[in-house]
MMTF fields as JSON, N, C-alpha, C and O atoms, coordinates in Angstrom:
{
  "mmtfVersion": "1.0.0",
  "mmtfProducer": "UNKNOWN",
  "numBonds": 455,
  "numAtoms": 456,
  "numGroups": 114,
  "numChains": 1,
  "numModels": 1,
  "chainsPerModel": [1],
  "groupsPerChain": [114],
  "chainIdList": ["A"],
  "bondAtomList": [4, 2, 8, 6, 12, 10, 16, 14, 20, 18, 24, 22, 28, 26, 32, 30, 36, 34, 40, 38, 44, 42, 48, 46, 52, 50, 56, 54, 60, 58, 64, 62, 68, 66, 72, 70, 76, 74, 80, 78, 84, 82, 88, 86, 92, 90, 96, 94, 100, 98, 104, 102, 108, 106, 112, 110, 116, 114, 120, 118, 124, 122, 128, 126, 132, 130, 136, 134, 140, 138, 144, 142, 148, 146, 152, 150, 156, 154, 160, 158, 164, 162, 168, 166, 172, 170, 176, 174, 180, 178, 184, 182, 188, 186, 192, 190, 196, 194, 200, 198, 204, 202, 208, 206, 212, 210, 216, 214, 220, 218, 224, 222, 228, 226, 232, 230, 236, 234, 240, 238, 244, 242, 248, 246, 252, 250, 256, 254, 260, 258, 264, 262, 268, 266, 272, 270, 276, 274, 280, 278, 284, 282, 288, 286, 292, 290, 296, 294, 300, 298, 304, 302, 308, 306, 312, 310, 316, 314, 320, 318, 324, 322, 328, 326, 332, 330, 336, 334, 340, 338, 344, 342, 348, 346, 352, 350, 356, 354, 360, 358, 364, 362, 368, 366, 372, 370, 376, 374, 380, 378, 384, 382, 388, 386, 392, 390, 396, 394, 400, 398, 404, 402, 408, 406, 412, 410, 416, 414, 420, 418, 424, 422, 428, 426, 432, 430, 436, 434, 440, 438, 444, 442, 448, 446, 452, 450],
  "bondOrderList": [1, 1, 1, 1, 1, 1, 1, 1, 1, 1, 1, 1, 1, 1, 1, 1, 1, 1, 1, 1, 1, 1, 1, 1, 1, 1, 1, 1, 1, 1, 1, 1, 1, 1, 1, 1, 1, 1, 1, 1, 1, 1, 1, 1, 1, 1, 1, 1, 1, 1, 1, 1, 1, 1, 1, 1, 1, 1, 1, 1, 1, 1, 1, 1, 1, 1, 1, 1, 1, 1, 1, 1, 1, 1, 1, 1, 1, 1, 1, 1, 1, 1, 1, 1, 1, 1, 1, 1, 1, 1, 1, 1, 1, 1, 1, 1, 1, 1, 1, 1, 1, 1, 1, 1, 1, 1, 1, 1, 1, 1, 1, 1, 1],
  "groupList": [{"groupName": "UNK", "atomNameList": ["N", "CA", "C", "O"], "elementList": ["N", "C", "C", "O"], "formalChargeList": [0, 0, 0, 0], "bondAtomList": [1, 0, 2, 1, 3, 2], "bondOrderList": [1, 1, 2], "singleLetterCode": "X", "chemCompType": "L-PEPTIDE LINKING"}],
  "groupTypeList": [0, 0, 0, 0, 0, 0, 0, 0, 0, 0, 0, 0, 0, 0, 0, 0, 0, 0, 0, 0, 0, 0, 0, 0, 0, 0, 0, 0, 0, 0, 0, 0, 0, 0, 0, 0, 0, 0, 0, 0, 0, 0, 0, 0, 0, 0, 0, 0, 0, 0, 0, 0, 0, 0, 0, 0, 0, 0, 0, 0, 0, 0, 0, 0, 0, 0, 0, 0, 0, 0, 0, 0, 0, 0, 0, 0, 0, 0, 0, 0, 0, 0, 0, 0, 0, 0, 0, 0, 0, 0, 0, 0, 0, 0, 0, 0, 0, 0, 0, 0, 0, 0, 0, 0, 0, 0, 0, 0, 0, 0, 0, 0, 0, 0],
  "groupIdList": [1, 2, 3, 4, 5, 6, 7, 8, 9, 10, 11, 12, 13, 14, 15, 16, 17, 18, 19, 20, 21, 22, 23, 24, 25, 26, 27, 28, 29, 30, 31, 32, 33, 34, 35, 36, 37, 38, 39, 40, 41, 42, 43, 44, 45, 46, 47, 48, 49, 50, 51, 52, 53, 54, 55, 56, 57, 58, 59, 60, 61, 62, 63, 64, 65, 66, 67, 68, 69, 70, 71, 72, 73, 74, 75, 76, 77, 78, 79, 80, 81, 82, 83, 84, 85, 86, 87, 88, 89, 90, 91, 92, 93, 94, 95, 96, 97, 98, 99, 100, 101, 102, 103, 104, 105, 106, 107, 108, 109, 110, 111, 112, 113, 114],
  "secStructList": [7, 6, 6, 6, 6, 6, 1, 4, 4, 4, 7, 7, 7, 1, 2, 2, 2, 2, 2, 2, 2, 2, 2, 2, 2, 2, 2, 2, 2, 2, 2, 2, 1, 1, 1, 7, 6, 6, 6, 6, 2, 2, 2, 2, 2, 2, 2, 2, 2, 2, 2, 2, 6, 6, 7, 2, 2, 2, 2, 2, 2, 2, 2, 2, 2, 2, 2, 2, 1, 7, 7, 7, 7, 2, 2, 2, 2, 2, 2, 2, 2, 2, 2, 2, 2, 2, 2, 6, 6, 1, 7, 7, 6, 6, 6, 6, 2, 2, 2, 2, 2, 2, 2, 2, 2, 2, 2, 2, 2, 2, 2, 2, 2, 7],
  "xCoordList": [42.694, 42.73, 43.383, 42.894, 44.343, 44.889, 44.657, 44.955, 43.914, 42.825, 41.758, 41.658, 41.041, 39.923, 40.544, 40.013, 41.574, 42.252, 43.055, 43.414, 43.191, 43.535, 42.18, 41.998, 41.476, 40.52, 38.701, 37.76, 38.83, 37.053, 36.565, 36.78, 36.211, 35.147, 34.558, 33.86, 34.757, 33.666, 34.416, 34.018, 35.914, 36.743, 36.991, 37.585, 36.623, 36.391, 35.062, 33.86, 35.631, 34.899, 34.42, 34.615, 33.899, 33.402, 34.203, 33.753, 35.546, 36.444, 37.249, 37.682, 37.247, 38.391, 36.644, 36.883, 35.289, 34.006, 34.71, 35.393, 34.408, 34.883, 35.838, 35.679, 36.999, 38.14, 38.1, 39.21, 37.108, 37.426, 35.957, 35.713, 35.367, 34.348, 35.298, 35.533, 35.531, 36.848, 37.858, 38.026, 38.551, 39.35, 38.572, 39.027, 37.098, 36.348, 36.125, 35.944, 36.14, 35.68, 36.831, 36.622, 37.698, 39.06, 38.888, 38.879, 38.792, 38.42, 37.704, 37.84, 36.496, 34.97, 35.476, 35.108, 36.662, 36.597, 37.632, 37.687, 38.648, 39.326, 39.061, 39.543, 37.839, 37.652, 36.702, 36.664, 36.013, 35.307, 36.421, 36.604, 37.388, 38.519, 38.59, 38.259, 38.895, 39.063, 40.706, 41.268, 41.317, 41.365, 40.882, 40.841, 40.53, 40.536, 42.33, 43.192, 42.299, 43.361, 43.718, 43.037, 44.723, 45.404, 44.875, 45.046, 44.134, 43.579, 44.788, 45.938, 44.487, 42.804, 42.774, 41.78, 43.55, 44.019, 42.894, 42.168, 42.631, 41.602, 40.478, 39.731, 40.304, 38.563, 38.4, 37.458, 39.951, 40.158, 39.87, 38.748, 40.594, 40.73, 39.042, 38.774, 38.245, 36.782, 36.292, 35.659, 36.259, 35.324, 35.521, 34.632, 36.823, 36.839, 36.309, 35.491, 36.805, 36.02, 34.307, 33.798, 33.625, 32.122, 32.282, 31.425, 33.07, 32.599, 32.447, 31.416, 33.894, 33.905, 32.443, 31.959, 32.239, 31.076, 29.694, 28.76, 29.449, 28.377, 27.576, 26.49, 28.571, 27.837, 28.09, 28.415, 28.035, 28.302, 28.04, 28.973, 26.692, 26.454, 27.28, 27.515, 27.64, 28.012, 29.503, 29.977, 30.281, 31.643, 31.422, 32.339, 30.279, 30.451, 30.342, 30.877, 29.286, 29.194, 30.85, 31.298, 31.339, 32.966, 34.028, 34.966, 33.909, 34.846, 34.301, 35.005, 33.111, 32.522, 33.011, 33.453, 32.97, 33.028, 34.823, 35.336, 35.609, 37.03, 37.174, 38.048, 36.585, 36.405, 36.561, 37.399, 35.114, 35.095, 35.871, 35.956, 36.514, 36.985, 38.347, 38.86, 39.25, 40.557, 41.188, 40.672, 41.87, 42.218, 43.085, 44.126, 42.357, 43.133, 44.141, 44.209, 44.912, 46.607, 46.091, 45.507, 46.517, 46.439, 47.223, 46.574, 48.378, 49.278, 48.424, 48.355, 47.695, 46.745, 45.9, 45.993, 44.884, 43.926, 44.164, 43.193, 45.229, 45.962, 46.324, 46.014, 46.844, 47.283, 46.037, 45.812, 45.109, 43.443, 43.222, 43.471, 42.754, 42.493, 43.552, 43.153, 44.836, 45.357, 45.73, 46.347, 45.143, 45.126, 43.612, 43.296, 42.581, 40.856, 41.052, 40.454, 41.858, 42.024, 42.623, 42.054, 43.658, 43.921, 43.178, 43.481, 41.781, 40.64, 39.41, 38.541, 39.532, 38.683, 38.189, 37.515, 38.821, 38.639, 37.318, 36.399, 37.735, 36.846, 35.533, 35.445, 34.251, 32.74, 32.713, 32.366, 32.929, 32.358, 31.824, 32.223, 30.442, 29.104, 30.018, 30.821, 29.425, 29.875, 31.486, 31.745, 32.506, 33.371, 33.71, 34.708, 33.028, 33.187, 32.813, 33.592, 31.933, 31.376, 32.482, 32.578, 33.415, 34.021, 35.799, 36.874, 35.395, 36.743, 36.039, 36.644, 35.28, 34.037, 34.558, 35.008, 34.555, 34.521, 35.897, 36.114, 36.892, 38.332, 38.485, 38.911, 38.273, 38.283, 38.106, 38.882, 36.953, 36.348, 37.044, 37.157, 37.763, 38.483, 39.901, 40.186, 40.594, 41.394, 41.522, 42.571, 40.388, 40.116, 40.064, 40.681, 39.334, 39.159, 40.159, 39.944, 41.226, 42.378, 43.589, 44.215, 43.75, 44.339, 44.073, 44.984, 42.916, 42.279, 42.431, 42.193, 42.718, 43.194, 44.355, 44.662, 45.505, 46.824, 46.923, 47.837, 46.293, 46.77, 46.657, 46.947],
  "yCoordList": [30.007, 29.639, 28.258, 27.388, 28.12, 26.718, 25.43, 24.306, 25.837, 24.992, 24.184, 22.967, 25.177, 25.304, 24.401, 23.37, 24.808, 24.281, 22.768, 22.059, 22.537, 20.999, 19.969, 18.878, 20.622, 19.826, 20.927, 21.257, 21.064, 21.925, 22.806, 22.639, 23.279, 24.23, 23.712, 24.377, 22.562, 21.59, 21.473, 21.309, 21.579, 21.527, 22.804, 22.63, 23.963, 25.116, 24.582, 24.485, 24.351, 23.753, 25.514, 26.626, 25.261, 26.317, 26.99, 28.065, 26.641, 27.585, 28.392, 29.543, 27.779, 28.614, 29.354, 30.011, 29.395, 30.849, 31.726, 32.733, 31.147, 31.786, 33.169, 34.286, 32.41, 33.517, 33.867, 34.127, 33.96, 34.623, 35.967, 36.992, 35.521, 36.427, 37.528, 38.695, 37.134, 37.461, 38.661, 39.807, 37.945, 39.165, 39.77, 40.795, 39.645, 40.746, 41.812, 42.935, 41.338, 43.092, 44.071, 44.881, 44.068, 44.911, 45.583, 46.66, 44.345, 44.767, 45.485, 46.274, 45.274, 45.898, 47.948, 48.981, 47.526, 49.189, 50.107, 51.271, 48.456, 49.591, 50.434, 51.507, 49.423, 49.521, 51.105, 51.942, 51.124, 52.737, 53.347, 53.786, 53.599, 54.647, 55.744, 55.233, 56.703, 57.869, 58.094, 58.48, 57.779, 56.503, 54.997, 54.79, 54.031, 53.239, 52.441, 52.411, 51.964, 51.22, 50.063, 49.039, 50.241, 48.65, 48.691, 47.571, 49.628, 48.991, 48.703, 49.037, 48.195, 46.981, 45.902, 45.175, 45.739, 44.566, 44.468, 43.494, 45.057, 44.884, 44.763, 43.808, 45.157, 45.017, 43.555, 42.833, 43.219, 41.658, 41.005, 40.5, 40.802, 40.018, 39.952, 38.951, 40.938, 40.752, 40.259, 39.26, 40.519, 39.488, 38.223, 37.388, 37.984, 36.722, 35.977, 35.065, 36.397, 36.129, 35.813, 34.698, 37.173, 36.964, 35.663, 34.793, 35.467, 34.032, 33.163, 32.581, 33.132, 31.554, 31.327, 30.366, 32.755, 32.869, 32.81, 33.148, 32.291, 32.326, 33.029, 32.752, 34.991, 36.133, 36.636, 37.823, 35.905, 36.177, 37.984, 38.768, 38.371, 39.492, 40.754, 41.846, 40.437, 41.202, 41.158, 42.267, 40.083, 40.181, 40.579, 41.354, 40.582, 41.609, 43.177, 44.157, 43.052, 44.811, 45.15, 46.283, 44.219, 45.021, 45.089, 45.877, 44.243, 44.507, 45.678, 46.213, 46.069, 47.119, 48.249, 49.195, 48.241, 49.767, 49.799, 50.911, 48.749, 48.801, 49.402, 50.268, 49.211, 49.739, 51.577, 52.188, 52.166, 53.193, 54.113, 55.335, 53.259, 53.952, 53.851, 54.053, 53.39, 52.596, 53.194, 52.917, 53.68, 53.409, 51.785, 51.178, 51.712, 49.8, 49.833, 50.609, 48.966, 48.599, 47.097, 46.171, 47.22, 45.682, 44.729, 43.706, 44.701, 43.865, 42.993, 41.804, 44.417, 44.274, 43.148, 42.148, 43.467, 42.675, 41.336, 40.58, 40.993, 40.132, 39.28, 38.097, 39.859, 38.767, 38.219, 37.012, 39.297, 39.034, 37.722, 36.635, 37.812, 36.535, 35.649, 34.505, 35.82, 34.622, 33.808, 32.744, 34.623, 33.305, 33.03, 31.965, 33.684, 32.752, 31.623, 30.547, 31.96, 30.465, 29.237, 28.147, 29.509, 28.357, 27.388, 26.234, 27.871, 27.333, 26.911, 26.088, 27.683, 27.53, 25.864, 25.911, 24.554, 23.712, 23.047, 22.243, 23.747, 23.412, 24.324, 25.52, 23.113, 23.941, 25.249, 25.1, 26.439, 27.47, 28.303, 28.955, 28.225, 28.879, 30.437, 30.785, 31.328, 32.515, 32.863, 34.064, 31.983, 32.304, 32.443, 33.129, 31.893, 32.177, 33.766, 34.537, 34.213, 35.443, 36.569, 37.624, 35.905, 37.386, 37.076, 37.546, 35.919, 35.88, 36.787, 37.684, 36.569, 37.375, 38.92, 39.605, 39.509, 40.83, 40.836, 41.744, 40.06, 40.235, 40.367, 41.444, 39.661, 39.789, 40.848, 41.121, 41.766, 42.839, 43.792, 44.672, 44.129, 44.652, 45.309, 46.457, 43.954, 43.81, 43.979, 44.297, 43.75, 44.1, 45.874, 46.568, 46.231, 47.504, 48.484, 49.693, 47.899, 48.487, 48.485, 49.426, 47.169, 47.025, 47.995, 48.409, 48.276, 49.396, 50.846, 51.777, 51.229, 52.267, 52.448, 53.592, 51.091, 50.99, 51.725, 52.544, 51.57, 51.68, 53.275, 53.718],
  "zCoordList": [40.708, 39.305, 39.152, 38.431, 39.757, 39.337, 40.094, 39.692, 41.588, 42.015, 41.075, 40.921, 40.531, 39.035, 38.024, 37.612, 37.693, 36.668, 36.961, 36.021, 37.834, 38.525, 38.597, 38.058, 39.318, 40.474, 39.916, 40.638, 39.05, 38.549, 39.902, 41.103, 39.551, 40.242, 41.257, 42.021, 41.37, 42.644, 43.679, 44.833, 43.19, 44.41, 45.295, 46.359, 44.979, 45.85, 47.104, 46.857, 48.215, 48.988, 49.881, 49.392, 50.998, 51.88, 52.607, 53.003, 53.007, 53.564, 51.894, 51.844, 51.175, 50.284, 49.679, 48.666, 49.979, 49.659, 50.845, 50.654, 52.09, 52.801, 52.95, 53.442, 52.195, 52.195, 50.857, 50.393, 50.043, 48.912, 49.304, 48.668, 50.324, 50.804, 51.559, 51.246, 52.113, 52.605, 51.88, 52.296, 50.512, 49.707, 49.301, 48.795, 49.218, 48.223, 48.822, 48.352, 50.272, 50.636, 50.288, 49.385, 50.749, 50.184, 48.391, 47.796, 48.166, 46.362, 45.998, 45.063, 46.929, 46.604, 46.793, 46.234, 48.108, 48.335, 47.301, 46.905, 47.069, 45.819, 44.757, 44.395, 44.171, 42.923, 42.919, 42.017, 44.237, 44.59, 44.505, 43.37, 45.351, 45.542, 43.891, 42.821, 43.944, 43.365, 43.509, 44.534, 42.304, 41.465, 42.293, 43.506, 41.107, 42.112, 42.11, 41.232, 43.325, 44.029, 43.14, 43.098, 42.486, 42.298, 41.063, 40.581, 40.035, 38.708, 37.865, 38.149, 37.038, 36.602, 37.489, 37.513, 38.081, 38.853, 39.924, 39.726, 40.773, 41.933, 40.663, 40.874, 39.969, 38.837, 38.775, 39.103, 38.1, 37.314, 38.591, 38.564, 39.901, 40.576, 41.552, 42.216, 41.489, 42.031, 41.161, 41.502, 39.92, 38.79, 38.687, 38.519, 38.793, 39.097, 40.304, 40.19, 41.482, 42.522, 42.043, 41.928, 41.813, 41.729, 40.526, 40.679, 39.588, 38.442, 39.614, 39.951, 40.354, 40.675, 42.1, 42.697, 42.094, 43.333, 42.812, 43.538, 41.272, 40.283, 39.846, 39.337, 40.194, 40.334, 39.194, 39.224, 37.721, 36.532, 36.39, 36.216, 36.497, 35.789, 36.689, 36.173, 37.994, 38.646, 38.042, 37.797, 37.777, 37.37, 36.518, 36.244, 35.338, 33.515, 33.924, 33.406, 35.257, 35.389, 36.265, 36.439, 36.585, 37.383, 36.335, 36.458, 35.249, 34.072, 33.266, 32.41, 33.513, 32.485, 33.122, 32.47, 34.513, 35.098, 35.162, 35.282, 35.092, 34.651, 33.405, 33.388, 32.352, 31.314, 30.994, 30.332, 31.95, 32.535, 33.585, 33.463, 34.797, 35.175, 35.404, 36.505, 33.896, 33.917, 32.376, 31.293, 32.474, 31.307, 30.885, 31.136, 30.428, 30.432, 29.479, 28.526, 29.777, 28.823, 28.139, 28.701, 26.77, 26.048, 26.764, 26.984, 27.202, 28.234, 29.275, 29.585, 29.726, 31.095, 31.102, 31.815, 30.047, 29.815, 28.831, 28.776, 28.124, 27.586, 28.959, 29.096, 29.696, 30.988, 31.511, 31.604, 31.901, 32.575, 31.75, 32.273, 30.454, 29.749, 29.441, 29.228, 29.346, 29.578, 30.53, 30.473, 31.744, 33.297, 33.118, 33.649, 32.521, 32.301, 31.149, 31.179, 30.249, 29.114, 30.251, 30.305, 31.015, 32.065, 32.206, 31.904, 32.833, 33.291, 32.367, 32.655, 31.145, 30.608, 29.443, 28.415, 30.102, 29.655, 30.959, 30.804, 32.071, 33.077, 32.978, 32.7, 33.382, 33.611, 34.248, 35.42, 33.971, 34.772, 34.069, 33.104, 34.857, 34.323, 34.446, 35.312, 32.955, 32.462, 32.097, 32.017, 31.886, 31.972, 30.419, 30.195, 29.262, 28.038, 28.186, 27.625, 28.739, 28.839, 28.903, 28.274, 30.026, 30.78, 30.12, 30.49, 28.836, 27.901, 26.667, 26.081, 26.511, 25.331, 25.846, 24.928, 27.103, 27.546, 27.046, 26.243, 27.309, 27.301, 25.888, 25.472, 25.259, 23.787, 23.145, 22.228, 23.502, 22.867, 23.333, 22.48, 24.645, 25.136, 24.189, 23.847, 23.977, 23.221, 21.809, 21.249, 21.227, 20.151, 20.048, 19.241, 20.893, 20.853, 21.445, 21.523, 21.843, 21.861, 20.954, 20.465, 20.859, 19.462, 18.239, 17.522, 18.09, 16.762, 17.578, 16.808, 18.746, 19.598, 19.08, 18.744, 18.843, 19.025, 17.512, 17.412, 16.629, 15.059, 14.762, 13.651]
}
């Protein structure tokens, strides 16, 4: 994120795909686990991965199934989108998107909260 947020999206060169190919597999198995491992946190941290990996729809379907199989905290997802506003002055294709998810998120917990 603060790579992104320094130096754009262009500066993720082929070793830092590499090792983010790399953390995903781990993620990929948390987020299966029964519970999954580490939520929301392993959800947040693969979606991001797939944005910055330009796998937009795949990061909306890993925040969706966080959705489903999480009970999510407003805190939670308040933090999720306030490390994506960081970045979000920089080009990255879908990332209004998966602040759009965060938003609705929040919204719809907030009206939970009342």
């Amino acid at each position: 994120i603060l790579l992104v947020r320094s130096e754009g999206l262009g500066s993720i060169n082929p070793t830092h795909r590499k090792y983010m190919t790399i953390a995903r597999i781990p993620l990929e198995k948390q987020v299966q686990d029964k519970p999954p491992y580490n939520a929301p946190w392993c959800f947040f941290d693969l979606a991001t991965i797939m944005l910055f990996m330009n796998e937009i729809m795949c990061a909306i379907s890993t925040l969706n199934a966080a959705a489903v199989k999480v009970k999510l905290k407003y805190d939670d997802v308040l933090t999720f989108r306030s490390t994506l506003r960081l970045i979000e002055k920089q080009p990255v294709d879908g990332l209004n998107d998966v602040i759009e998810w965060a938003d609705n998120q929040l919204d719809a917990l907030s009206f939970n909260d009342l």
